[in-house]
KOLMARNU-6508 format. One line per 2 residues: for each residue z, x, y of C-alpha. Coordinates in nm, 3 decimals, always signed. Each point is the difference from the previous one (the first is absolute). Example, Ala and Ser with C-alpha at 12.3 -4.5 7.8 and 13.67 -1.06 7.14 Angstrom:
residues 2
+0.780,+1.230,-0.450  -0.066,+0.137,+0.344 .
This chain:
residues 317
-11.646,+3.936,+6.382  +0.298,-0.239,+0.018 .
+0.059,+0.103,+0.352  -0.376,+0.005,+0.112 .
-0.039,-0.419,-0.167  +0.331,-0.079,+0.210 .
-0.141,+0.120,+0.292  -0.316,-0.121,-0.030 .
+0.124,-0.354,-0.086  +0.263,+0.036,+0.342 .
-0.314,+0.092,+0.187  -0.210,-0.320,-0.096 .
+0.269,-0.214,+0.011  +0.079,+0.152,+0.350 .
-0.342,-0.011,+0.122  +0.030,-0.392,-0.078 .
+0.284,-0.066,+0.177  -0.160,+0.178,+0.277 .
-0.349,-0.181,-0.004  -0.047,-0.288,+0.273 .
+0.048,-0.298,-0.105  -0.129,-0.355,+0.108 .
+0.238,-0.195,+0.250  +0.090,-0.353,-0.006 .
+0.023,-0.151,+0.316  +0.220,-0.271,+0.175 .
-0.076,-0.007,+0.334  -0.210,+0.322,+0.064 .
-0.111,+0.132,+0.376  -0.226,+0.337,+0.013 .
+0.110,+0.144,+0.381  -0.222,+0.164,+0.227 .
+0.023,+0.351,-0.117  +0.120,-0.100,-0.337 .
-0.242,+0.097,-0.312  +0.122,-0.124,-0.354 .
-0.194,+0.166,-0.328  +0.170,-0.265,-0.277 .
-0.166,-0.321,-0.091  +0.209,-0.301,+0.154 .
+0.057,-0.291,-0.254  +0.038,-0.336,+0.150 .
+0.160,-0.145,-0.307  +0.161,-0.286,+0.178 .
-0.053,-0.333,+0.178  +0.036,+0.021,+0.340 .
-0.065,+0.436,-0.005  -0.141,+0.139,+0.320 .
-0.170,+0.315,+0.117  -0.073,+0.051,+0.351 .
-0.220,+0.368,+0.063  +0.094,+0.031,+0.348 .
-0.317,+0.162,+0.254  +0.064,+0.391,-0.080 .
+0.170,-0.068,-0.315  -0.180,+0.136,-0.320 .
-0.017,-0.107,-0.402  -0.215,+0.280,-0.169 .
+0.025,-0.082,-0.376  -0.200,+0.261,-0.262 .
-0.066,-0.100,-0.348  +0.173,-0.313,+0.044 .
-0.085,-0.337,+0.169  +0.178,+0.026,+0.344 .
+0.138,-0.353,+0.013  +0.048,-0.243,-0.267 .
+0.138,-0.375,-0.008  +0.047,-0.137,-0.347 .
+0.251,-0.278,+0.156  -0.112,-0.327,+0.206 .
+0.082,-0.061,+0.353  +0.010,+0.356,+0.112 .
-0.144,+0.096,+0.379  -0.202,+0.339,+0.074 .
-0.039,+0.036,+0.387  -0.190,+0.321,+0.095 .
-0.077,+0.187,+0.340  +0.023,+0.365,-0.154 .
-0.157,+0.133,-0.289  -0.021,-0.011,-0.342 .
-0.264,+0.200,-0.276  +0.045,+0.081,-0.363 .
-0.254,+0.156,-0.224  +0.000,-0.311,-0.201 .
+0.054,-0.316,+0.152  +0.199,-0.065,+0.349 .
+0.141,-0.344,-0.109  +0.002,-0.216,-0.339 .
+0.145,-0.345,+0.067  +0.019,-0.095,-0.342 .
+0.171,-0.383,+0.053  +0.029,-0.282,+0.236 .
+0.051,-0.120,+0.341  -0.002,+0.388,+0.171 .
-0.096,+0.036,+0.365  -0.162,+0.363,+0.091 .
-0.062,+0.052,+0.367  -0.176,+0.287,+0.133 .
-0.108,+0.178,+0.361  +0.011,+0.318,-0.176 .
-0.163,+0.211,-0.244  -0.003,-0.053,-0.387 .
-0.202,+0.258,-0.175  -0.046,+0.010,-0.395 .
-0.208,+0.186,-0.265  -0.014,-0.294,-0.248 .
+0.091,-0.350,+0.254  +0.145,-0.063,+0.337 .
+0.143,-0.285,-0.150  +0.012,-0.167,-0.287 .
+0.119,-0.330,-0.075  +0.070,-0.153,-0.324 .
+0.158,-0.326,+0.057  -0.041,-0.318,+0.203 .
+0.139,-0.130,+0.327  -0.035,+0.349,+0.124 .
-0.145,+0.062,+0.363  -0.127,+0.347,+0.163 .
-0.049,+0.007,+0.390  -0.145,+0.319,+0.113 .
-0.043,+0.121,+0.386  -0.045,+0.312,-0.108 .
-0.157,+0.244,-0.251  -0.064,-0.058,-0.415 .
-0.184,+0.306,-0.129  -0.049,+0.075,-0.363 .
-0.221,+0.207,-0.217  -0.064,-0.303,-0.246 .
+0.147,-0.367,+0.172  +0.108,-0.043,+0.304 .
+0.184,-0.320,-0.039  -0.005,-0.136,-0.409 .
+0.123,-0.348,-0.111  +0.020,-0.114,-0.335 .
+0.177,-0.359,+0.043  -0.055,-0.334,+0.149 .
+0.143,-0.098,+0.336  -0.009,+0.293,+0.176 .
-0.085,+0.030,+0.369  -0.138,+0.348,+0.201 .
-0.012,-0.045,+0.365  -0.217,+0.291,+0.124 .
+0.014,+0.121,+0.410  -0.005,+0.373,-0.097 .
-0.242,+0.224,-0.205  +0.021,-0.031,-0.388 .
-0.162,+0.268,-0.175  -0.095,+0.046,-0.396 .
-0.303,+0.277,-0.111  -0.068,-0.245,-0.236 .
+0.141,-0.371,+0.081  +0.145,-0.069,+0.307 .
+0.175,-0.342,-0.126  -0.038,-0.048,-0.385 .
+0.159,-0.340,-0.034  +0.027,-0.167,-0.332 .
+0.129,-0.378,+0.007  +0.024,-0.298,+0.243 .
+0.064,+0.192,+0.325  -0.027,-0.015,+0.405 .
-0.146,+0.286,+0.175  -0.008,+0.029,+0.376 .
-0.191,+0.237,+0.186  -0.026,+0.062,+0.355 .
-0.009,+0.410,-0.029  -0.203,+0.212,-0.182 .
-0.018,+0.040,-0.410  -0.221,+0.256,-0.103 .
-0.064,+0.121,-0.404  -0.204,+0.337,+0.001 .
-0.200,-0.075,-0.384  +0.084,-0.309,-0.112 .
+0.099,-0.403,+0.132  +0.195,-0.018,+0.345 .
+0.158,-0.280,-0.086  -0.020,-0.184,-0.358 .
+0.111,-0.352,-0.059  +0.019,-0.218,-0.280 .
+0.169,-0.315,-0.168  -0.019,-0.270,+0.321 .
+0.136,+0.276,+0.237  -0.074,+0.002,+0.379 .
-0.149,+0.233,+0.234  -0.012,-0.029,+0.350 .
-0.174,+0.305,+0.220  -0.022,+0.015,+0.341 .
-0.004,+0.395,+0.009  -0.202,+0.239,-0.156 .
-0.049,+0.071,-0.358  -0.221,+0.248,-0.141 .
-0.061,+0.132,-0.372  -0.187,+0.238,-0.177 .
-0.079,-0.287,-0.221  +0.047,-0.345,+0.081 .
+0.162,-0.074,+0.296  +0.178,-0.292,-0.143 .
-0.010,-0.113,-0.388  +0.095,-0.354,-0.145 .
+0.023,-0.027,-0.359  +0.106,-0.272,-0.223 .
-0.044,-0.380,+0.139  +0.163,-0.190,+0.391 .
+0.031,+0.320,+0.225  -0.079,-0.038,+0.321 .
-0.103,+0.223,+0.294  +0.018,-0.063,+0.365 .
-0.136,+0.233,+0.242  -0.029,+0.068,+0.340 .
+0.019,+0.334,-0.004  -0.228,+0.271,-0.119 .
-0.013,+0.089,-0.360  -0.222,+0.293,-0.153 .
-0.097,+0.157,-0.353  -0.237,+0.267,-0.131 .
-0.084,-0.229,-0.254  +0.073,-0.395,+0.149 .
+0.169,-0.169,+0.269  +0.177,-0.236,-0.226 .
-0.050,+0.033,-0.368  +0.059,-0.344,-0.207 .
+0.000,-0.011,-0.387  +0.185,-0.386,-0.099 .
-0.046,-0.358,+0.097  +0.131,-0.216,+0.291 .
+0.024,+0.271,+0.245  -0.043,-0.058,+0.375 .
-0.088,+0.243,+0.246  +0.006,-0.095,+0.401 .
-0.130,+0.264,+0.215  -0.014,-0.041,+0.445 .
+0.029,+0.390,-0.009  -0.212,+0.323,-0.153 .
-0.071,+0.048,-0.360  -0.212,+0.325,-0.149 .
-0.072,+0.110,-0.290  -0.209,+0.310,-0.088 .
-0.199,-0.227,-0.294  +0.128,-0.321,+0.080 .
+0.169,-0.174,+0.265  +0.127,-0.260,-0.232 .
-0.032,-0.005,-0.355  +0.136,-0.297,-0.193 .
-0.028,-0.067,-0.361  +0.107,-0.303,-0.150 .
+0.003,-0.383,+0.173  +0.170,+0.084,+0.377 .
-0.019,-0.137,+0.336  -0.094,+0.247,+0.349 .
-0.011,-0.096,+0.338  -0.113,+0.224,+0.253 .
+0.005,-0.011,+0.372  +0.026,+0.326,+0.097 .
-0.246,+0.324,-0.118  -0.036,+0.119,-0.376 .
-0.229,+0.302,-0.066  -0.107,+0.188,-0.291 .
-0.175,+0.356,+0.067  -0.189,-0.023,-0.342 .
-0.034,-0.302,-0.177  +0.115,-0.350,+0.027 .
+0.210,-0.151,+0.310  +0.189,-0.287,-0.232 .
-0.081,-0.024,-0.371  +0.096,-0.299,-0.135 .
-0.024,-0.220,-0.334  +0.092,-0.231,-0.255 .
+0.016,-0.351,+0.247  +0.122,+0.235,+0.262 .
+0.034,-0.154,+0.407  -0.117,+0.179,+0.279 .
+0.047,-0.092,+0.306  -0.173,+0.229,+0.286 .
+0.113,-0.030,+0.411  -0.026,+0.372,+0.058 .
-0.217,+0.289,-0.080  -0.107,+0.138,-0.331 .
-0.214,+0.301,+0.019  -0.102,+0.235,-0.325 .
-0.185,+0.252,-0.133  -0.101,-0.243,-0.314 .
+0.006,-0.359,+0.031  +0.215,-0.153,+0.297 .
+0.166,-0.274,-0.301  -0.103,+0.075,-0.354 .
+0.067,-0.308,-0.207  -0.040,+0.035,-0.377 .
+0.070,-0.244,-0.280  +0.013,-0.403,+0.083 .
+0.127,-0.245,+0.219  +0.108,+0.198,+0.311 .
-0.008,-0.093,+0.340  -0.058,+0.172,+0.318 .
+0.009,-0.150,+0.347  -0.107,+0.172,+0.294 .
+0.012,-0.073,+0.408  +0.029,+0.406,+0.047 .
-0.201,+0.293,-0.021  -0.104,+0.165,-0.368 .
-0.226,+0.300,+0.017  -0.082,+0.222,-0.273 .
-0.248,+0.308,-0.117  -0.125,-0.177,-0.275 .
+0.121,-0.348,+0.067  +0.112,-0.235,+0.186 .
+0.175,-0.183,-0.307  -0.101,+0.056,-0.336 .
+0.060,-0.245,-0.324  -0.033,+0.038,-0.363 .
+0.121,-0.312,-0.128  -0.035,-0.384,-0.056 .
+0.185,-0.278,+0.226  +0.048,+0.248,+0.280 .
-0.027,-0.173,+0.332  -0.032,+0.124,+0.370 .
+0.002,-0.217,+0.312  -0.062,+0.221,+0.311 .
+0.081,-0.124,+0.373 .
């Protein structure tokens, strides 16, 4: 029995000794032909991991990258997938670059700090978030295709986002915004759910791109909110549906399949260049004191503009 507990202790102790264990990086570069299994630690300023075109980081049960210092740089032209998430930069002032592929289970990436900035060229795919931010200050830049089955950019805090690609979120928001953040689209977006949603008070959207959700174009729950739109926005029930006291311009073309083209309320402005054409009501105004100015084009199934309120006004030209 003696023998059988020594040997069984030598065999777990072994077996440890043997397991892979995470690697902490200095200056980190993934050749072509390379593939690395370890999670890489950049747990210093001034770190750097370059994933060279044909070089590989295939991480299981383990985030595949992870940055817990400030100042670190990711550059990436290869690959790099975990079955959890591909990269958590968990301080400040990290620069990830990427023409390559990051693919996740849980996030792409994840950012937890501020001062952080992502710049893809490439491909962000992940089961859950493509691209997550839970900080202030953070800027994505966005050429390539970000991907998320149920957010494609889940950003929590004052942030910039940039999009001249495509972001795309299979169930739920493609890109969600919050806390005076910034979001500038001249690509595509599309959603199972809203296309883009602004919560909390001062976001603003500019868009000359196209921008598309199951459920709305641009979802808005908060005051002081701006939407500018020269491009395309659609939304399976609304094109536009704003709650709380906000401000949309449009110029370009906003549709809703099913119900109302821009919903506004509570001494809401809109202003109306373009084309608004719905299912519903072209502009649904409810509660008082909103404002709606139109030189463009409003068409709806039910109505051209609809209004359940007191104060509201409407000059048409």
């Amino acid at each position: 029995m003696k023998a059988h507990g020594f040997r069984l202790g030598l065999t777990v102790a072994t077996a440890a000794l043997l397991a892979p264990l995470p690697v902490h990086a200095a200056d980190v570069v993934v050749g072509s032909g390379t593939t690395l299994t370890t999670k890489q630690i950049l747990g210093a300023a001034g770190d750097t991991l370059t994933v060279e075109v044909g070089g590989l980081i295939d991480v299981s049960g383990n985030n595949a990258v992870e940055a817990p210092a400030s100042g670190v740089s990711v550059s990436i032209s290869g690959t790099v997938i975990s079955d959890q998430s591909a990269f958590v930069l968990i301080s400040s002032r990290n620069k990830l670059s990427s023409t390559g592929l990051i693919k996740a289970l849980d996030h792409g990436v994840f950012i937890g700090g501020t001062g952080n900035s992502v710049a893809n060229a490439g491909t962000v795919s992940a089961a859950e978030v493509g691209i997550a931010i839970h900080g202030g200050s953070n800027s994505i830049v966005n050429t390539g295709l970000i991907h998320g089955g149920q957010h494609g950019i889940d950003a929590y805090g004052l942030n910039t986002i940039v999009n001249s690609g495509t972001v795309i979120a299979d169930t739920s928001v493609g890109i969600y915004a919050s806390f005076s953040s910034v979001v500038y689209n001249a690509g595509v977006i599309e959603a199972g759910g809203p296309g883009i949603g602004l919560q909390n008070d001062n976001n603003m959207v500019t868009n000359s791109g196209s921008i598309s959700g199951g459920e709305s174009g641009i979802g808005i729950a908060g005051h002081g909110n701006s939407v500018v739109n020269t491009g395309l926005i659609h939304g399976g029930q609304h094109g536009i549906d704003a709650h709380g006291l906000n401000t949309i311009v449009n110029s370009g073309t906003v549709i809703a399949d099913i119900s109302t083209g821009i919903y506004a309320s509570f001494s809401s402005v809109v202003y109306n260049a373009g084309a608004i054409e719905a299912g519903g009501s072209g502009i649904g105004i409810l509660n008082d004191n909103n404002i709606v100015t139109n030189s463009g084009s409003i068409s709806g199934g039910e109505s051209g503009i609809g209004i359940a309120g007191h104060g509201n006004s409407v000059v048409n030209t």
